[in-house]
C-alpha positions as CSV (number, residue, x, y, z in Angstrom):
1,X,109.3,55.4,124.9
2,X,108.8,58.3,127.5
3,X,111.2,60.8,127.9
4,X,109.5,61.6,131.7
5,X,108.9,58.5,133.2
6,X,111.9,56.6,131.5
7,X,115.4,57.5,130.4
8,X,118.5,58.8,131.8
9,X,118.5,61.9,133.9
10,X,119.8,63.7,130.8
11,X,117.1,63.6,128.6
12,X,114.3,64.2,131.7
13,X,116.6,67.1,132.2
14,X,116.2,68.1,128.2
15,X,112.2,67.5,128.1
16,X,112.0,69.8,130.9
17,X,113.9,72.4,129.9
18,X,112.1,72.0,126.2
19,X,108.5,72.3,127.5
20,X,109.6,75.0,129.9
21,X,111.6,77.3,127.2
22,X,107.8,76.5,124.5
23,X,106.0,77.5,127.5
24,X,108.0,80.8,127.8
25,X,107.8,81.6,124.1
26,X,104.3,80.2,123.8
27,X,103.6,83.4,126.5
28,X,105.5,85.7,124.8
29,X,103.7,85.6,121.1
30,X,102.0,88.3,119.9
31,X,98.2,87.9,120.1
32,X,95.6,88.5,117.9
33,X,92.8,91.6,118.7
34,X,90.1,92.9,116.9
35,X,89.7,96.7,116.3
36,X,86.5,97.5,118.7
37,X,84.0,100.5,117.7
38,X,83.3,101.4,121.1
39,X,86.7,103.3,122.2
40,X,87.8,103.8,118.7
41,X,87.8,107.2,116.8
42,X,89.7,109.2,114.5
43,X,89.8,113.2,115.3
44,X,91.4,115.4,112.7
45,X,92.0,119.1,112.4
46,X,92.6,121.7,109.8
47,X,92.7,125.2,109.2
48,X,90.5,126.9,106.6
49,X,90.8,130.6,106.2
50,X,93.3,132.9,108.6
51,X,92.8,131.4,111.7
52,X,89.8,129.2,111.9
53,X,90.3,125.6,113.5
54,X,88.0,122.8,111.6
55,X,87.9,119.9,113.5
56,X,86.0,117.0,112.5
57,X,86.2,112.8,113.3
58,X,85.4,109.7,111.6
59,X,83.8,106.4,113.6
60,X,83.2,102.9,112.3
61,X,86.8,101.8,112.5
62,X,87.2,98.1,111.4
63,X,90.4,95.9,111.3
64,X,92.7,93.2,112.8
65,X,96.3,93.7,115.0
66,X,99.2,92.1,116.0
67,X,100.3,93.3,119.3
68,X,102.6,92.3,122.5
69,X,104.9,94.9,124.0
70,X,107.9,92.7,124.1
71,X,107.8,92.1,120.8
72,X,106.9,95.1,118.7
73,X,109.1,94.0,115.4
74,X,106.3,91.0,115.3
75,X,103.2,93.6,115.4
76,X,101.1,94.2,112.9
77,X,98.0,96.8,112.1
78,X,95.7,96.5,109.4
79,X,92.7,99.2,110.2
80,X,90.2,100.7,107.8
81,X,87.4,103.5,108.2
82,X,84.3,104.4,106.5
83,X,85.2,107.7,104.6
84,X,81.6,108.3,104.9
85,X,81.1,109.0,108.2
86,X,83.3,112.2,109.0
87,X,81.4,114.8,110.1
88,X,82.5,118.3,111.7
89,X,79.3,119.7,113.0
90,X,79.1,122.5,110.4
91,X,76.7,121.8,107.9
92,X,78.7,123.4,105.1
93,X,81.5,121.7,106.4
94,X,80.1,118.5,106.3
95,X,78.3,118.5,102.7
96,X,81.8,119.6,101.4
97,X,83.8,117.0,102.9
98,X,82.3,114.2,101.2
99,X,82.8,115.9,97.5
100,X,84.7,115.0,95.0
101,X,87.1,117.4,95.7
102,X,87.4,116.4,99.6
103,X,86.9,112.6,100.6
104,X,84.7,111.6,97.8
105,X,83.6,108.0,99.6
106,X,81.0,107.3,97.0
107,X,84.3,106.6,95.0
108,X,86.2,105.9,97.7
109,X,84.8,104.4,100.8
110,X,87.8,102.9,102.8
111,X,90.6,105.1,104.2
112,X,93.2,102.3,105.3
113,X,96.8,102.4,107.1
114,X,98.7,99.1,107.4
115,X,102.2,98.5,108.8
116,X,104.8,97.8,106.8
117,X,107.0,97.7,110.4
118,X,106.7,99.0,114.0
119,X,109.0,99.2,116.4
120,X,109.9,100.6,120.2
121,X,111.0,104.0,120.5
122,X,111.6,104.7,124.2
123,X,110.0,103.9,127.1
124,X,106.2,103.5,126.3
125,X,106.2,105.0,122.6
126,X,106.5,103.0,119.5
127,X,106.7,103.5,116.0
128,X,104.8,102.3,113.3
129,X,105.9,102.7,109.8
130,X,103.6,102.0,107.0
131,X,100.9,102.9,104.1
132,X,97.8,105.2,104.4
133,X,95.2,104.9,101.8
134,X,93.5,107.9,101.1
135,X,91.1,108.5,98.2
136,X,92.8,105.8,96.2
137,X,96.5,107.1,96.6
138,X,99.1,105.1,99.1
139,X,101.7,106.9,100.6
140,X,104.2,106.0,103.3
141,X,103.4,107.1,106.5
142,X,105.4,107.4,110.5
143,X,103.0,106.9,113.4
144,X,104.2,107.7,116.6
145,X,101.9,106.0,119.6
146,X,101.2,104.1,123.1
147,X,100.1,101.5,123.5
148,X,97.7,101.4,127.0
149,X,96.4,97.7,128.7
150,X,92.7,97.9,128.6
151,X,90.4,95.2,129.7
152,X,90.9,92.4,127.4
153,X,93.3,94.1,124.9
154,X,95.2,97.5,124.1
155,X,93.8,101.3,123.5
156,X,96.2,102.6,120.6
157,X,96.4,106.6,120.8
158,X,98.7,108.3,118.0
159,X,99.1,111.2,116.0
160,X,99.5,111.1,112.2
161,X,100.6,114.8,111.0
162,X,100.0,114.3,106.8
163,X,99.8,116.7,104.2
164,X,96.8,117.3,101.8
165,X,98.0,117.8,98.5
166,X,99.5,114.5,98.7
167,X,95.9,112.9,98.6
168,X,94.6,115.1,96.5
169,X,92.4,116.4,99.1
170,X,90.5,120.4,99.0
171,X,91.3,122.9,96.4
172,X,93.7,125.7,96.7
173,X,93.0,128.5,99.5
174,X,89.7,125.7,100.9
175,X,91.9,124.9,104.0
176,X,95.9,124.6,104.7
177,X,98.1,121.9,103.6
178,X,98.6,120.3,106.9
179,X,96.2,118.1,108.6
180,X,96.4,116.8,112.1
181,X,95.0,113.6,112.7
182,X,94.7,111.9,116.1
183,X,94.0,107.9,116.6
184,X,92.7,106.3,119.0
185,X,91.9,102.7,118.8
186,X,90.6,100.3,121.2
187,X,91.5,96.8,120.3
188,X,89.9,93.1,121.7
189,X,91.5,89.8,121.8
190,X,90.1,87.8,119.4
C-alpha cells in the first residue's frame, strides 16, 4: 500500500507532513567534527616571581565533538593534549615544566577536559560545564566560549581560569596559584 500515490487525502496529508517535520529535525542534529591540529592550540599564563608573566602553550590537541548552535544541551567535547609538548621558550622554564613537580607527562601524558553539559549563555557565548584531567586528578571545570563557523566546521576559543594547587602543580613560591589558560580549537566534520 502507498501512502503517496494511494489513500485518502488524509494520510497524503500525514506522510507529508512526517517526511517534512524528519527532514527538519534530520537538519537540525548535532554533527560530528574532529578536533584539527592545524588551528588548534592551548596558551597559558602564569606568574612566577613579583611581576614576571610566563607564558607558554601546548599543540597536538586530539579529540571528537558534538556541536550545532541550536542545540547546545545536545553538544558534547571530549579533547585531550599531549602534556609533553608545552613549551615557553625559556629553557629553564621548559626543562622544569615537564618535572615531577610541574606536568610530569612521563607519568602523565594526557591532559583531558570532557563535558559533562553545555549550554547557551547569551547571544554567541556558551557554557560548557565539565571535568579537566590534569596530572591524574579530575576536577570540575566552567568554560566560557564561541563558537565561530569555519570552513567545514567550528573554531572553539575559550578561557579556562583554574588554580594550581588543585592539580598539584609547582611548589610553593615557583609561580602563583592562578593560571590562565586560553583554548582555541579548530574542529572538522567528520
Amino acid at each position: 500500500m502507498s501512502f503517496v500515490t494511494g489513500g485518502s487525502p488524509q494520510w497524503k496529508h500525514f506522510f507529508l507532513a512526517t517526511t517534512m517535520a524528519l527532514v527538519v529535525a534530520g537538519g537540525a542534529t548535532a554533527q560530528q567534527y574532529t578536533v584539527a591540529e592545524r588551528g588548534s592550540k592551548i596558551e597559558f599564563t602564569v606568574t612566577r616571581g613579583k611581576d614576571d608573566k610566563l607564558r607558554g602553550w601546548l599543540n597536538n590537541l586530539k579529540g571528537t565533538i558534538v556541536f550545532n548552535p541550536e542545540q547546545p544541551e545536545k553538544a558534547s567535547f571530549d579533547v585531550t593534549v599531549n602534556s609533553s609538548t608545552a613549551k615557553t621558550g625559556d629553557a629553564v622554564a621548559d626543562y622544569k615544566v615537564k618535572t615531577e613537580a610541574f606536568l610530569n607527562p612521563l607519568k602523565f601524558p594526557e591532559i583531558r577536559i570532557k563535558s559533562t553539559s553545555v549550554k547557551k549563555d547569551g547571544g554567541p557565548v556558551y557554557v560548557l560545564n565539565g571535568e579537566l584531567t590534569l596530572k591524574g586528578i579530575t576536577k570540575p571545570v566552567k568554560i566560557q566560549f564561541t563558537a565561530l563557523p569555519s570552513a567545514g566546521g567550528y573554531t572553539f576559543r575559550g578561557l579556562l581560569q583554574l588554580s594550581r594547587k588543585l592539580y598539584n602543580i609547582g611548589e610553593k613560591g615557583d609561580i602563583d596559584d592562578n593560571i590562565t589558560v586560553y583554548l582555541q580549537v579548530a574542529a572538522k566534520r567528520k
